[in-house]
C-alpha positions as CSV (number, residue, x, y, z in Angstrom):
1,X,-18.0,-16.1,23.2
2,X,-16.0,-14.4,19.7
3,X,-14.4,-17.2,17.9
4,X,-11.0,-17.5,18.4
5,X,-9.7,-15.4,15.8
6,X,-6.4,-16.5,13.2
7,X,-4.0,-13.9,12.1
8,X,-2.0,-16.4,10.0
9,X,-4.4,-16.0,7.2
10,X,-3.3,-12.4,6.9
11,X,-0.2,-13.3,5.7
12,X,-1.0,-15.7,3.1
13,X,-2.2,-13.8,0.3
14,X,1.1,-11.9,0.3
15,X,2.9,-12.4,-2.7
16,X,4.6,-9.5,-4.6
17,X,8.1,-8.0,-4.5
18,X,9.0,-4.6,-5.1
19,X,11.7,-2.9,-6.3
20,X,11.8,0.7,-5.2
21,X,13.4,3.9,-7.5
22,X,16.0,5.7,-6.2
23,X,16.3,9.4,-7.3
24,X,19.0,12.1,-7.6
25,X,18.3,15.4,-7.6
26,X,20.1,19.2,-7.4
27,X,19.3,21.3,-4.5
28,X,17.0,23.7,-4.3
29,X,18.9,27.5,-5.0
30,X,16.1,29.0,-3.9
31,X,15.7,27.4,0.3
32,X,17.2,28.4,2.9
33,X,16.9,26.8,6.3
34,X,13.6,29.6,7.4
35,X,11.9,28.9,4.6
36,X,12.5,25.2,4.7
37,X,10.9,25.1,8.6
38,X,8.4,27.7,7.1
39,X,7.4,25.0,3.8
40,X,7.7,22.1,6.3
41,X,5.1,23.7,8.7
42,X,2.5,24.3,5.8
43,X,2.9,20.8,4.2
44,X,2.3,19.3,7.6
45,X,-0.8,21.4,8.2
46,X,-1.9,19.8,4.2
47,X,-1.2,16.5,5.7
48,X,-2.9,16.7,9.2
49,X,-5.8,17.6,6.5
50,X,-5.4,14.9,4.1
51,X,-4.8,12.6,7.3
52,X,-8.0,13.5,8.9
53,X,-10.0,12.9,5.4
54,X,-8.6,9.1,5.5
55,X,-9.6,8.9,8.7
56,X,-13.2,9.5,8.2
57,X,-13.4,7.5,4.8
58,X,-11.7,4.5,6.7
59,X,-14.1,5.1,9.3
60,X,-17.1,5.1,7.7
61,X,-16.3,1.5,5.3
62,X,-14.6,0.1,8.8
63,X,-17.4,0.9,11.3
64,X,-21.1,0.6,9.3
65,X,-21.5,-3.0,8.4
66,X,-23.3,-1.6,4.9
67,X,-20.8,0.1,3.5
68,X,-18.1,-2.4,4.0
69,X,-20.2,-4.6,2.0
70,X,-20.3,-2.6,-0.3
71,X,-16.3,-2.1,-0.2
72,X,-16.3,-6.0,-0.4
73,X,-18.5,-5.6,-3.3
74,X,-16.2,-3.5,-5.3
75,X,-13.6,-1.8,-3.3
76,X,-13.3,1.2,-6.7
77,X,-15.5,3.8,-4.7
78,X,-12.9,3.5,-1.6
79,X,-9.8,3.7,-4.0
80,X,-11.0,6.2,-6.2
81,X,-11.9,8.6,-3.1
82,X,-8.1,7.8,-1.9
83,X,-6.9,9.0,-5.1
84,X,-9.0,11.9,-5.0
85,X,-7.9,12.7,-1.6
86,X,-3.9,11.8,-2.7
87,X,-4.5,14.3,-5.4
88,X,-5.2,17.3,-3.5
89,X,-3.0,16.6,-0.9
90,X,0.0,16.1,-3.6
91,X,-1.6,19.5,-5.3
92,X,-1.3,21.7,-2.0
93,X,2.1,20.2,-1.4
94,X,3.4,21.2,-5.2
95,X,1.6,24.8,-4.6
96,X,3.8,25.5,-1.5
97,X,6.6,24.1,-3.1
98,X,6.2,26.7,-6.0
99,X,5.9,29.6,-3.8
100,X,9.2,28.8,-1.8
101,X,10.5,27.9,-5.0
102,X,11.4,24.5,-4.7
103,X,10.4,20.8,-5.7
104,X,9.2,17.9,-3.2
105,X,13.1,16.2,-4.7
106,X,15.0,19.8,-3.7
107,X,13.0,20.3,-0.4
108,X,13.5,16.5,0.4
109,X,17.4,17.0,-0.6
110,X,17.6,20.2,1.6
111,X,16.6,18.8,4.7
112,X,19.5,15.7,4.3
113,X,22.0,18.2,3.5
114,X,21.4,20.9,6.0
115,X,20.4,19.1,9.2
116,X,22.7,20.3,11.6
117,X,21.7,23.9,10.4
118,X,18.2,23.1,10.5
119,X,18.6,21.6,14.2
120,X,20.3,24.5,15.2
121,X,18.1,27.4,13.6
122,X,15.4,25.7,15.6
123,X,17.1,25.7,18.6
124,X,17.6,28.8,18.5
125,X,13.7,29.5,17.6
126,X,11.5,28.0,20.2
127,X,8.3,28.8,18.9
128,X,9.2,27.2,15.2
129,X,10.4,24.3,16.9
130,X,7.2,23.4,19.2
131,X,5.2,24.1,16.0
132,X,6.9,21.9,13.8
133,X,6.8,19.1,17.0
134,X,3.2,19.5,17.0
135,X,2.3,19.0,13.5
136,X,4.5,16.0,13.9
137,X,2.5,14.8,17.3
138,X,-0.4,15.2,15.6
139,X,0.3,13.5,12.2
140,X,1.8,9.9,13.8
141,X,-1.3,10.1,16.3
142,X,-3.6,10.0,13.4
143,X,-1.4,7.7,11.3
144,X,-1.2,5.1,13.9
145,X,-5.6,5.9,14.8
146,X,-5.9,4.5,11.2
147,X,-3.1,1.9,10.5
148,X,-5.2,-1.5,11.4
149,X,-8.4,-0.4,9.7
150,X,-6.8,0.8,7.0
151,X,-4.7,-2.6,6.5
152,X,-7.3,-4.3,6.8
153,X,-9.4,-2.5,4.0
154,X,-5.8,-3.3,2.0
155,X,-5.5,-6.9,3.1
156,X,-9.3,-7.6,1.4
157,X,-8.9,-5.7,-1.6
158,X,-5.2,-7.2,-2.0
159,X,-6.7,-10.4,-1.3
160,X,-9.5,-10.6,-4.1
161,X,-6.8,-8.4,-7.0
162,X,-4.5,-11.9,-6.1
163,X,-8.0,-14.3,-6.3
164,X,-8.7,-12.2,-10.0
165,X,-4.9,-12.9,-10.8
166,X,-4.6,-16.1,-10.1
167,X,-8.3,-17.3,-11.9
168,X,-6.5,-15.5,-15.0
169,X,-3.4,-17.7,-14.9
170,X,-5.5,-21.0,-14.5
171,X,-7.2,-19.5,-18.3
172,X,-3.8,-19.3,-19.2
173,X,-2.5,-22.3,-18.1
174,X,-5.5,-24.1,-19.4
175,X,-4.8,-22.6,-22.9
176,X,-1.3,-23.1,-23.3
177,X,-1.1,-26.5,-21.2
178,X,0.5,-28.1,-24.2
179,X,2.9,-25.8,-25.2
180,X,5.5,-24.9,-22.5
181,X,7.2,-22.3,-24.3
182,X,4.1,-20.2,-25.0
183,X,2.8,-21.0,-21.4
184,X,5.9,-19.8,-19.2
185,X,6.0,-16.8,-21.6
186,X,2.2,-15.6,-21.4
187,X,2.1,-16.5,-17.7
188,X,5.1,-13.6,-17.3
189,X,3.0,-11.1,-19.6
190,X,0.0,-11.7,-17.1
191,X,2.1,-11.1,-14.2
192,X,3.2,-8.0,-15.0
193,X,0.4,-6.8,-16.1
194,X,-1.2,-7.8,-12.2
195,X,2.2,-6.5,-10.8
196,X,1.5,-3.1,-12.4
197,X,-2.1,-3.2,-11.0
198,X,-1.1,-4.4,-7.7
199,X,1.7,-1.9,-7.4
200,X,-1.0,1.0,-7.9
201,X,-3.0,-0.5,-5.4
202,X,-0.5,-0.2,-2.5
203,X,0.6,3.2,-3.9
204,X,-3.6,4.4,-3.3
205,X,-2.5,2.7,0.4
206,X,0.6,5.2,0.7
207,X,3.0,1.9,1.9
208,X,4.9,-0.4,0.1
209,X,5.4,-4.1,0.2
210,X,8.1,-4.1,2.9
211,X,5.8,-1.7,5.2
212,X,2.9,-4.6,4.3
213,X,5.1,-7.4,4.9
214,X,6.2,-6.5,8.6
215,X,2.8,-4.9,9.6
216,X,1.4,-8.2,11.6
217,X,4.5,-8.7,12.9
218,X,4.9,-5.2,14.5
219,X,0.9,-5.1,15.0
220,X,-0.5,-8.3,15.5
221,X,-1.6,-7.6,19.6
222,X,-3.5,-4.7,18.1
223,X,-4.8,-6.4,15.0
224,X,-6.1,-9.1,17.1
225,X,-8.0,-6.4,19.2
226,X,-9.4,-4.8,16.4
227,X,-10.5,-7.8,14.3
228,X,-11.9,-9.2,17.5
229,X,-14.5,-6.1,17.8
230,X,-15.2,-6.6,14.3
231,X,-15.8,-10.2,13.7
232,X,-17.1,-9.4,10.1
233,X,-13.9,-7.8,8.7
234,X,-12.4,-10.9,9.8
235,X,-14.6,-13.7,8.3
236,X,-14.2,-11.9,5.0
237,X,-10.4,-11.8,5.6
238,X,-10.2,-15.5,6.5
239,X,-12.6,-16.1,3.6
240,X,-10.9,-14.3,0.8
241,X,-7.7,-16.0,2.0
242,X,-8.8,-19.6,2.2
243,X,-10.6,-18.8,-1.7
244,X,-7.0,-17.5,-2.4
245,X,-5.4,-20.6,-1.3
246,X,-7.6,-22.9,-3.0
247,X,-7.5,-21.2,-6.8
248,X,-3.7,-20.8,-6.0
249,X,-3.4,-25.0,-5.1
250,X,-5.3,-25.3,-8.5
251,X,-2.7,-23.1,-10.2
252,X,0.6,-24.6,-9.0
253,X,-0.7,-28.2,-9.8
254,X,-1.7,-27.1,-13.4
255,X,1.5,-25.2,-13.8
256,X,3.9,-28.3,-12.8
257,X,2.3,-30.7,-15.1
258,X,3.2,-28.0,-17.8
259,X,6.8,-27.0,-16.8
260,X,7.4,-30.7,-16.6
261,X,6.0,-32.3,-19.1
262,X,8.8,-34.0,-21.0
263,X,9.9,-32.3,-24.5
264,X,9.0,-34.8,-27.2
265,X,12.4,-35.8,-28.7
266,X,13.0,-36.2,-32.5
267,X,11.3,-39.3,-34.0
268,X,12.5,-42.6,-34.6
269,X,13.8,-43.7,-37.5
């Protein structure tokens, strides 16, 4: 019988907030609602690409038990072939961008602006419109194939980038645990330092922290599912997050007996 598996420990090593950047740009003189479907339909064929590359590198540290060691072991090769992928996929996009003569901001802009054009030029094309539908089909199939494997794969290496974090504060803790000025001001220096590292991380993950946050609770019947076939991916889950939880217990305790140490008042006369 598989041991009954514990999805709270997913959540528990969860700890960031972003803040997401807001742009403004001009639209595009150069689209017009043809070439907009014609742009969208090549940049979906680049992602059904770049979709089905993920799926096979998720694949293959998800489903043979050596390489997923290996990804626990230093999770770099993973990431750096997800960057290498994110690259190319970012470079096709920004080639068919040029020749339509637009920017991923103007082409994003264009489609707000001119919906109801856009809705009705393919309602009056048939063929553009079941094209356009497909690519879609087939890009959220392969997005949700790779969602739980893939959050997984984040959930470890978030997990042991929080253990490194938090190890780094103890140092700093430990160094500055007389002076509460210095401490409170290097342990905000060492968080954004992690914050920066952390945000990259999620970034190489194409979601955010809100996406992150709400995954188990929009997921959890199939995370169950999948971490019950793969018992390994869970121990290593449950076991990063109970290492997180202990260094973090150390952290806190260390912190409060800096924070509230009582400021020596001027001396007695």
């Amino acid at each position: 019988m598989k041991p009954k598996i514990h999805l709270k420990p997913l959540l528990t090593i969860v700890f960031l907030v972003f803040c997401p950047l807001l742009l403004s740009t001009p639209l595009s003189a150069e689209l017009s609602v043809e070439s907009y479907c014609q742009a969208a339909a090549q940049v979906g064929q680049q992602e059904l690409v770049y979709l089905g590359k993920l799926d096979v590198l998720t694949g293959k540290y998800t489903e043979s038990y050596s390489d997923f060691q290996r990804y626990c072991s230093n999770p770099k090769v993973y990431l750096d072939q997800r960057a290498a992928f994110q690259k190319e996929f970012n470079d096709a996009k920004a080639a068919i961008f040029t020749v339509f003569g637009t920017t991923p901001a103007e082409y994003s802009a264009f489609g707000i602006v001119n919906k109801d054009a856009i809705a009705a030029y393919l309602a009056a094309n048939p063929d553009v419109k079941a094209t356009l539908e497909g690519l879609s089909g087939e890009i959220n199939k392969f997005k949700a194939k790779v969602k739980v494997p893939t959050y997984c794969l984040l959930t470890i290496a978030h997990a042991m980038q929080k253990f490194a974090q938090i190890n780094e504060q103890i140092e700093v803790a430990r160094q500055y645990s007389d002076t509460r000025e210095s401490f409170l001001e290097q342990e905000q220096l060492k968080r954004k330092e992690w914050d920066a590292k952390i945000n990259t991380l999620f970034k190489l993950f194409d979601t955010s922290i809100e996406e992150y946050l709400t995954f188990m609770g929009k997921n959890a019947q199939a995370t169950k599912q999948y971490l019950d076939r793969h018992e390994v991916i869970k121990k290593k889950i449950d076991e990063l997050s109970g290492q997180v939880l202990t260094v973090l217990r150390q952290y806190e305790e260390l912190r409060k007996n800096i924070v509230t140490k009582a400021t020596p008042g001027p001396p007695r006369r």
